[in-house]
C-alpha positions, 0 to 999 in steps of 0.5 A, spaced: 431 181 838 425 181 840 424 174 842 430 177 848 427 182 850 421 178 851 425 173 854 429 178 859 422 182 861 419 175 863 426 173 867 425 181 871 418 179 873 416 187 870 409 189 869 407 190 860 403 192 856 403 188 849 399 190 843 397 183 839 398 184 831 394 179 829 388 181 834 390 188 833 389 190 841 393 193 848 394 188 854 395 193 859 399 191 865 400 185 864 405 180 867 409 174 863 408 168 867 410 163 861 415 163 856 417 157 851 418 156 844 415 160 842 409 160 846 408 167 851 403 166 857 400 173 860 396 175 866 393 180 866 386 183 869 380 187 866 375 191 870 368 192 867 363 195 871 364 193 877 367 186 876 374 185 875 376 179 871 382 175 871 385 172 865 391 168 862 392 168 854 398 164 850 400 167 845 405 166 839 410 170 839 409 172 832 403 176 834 406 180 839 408 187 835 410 191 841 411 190 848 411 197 854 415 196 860 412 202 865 419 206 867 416 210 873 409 214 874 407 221 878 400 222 881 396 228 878 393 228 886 399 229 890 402 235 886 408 234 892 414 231 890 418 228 894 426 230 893 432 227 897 431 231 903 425 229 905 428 221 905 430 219 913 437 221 914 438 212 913 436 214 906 440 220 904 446 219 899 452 224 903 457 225 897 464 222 900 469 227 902 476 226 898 481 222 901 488 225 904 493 223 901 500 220 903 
């Protein structure tokens, strides 16, 4: 199950965050580059200080014991949210109106 799942987030191309069984540690907003056998390739970033390092790992899938997808976030600093009327009117979803009937 979870070599498919896996498998599907590396197809979508999402961001993830993977907790490594066997190193006992988080990858946050990770992407699944690679993914073969049973060999999972990650990029991710780290920043420390004031440098950002890129990394890639390859990991056995076994070592994988829990992996995120981020479904959507809210900025703490814009407390505005914006609802469907704010959209362009392009944008806006309209409810149809029922069809005559014959």
């Amino acid at each position: 199950m979870l070599h498919r799942k896996i498998y599907q987030l590396f197809q979508d191309g999402h961001e993830v965050c993977i907790f490594l069984r066997d190193q006992q540690r988080w990858i946050d907003n990770g992407k699944i580059v690679d993914f073969e056998g049973d060999l999972v390739t990650i990029r991710y970033e780290t920043e420390e200080e004031d440098e950002v390092s890129s990394w890639e790992e390859m990991v056995r899938l076994e070592s994988v014991g829990s992996i995120m997808r981020k479904l959507a976030s809210v900025s703490k600093i814009n407390s505005e949210i914006l609802v469907a009327e704010d959209c362009p009117e392009a944008e806006q979803i309209h409810p149809k109106s029922p069809e005559p009937e014959n």
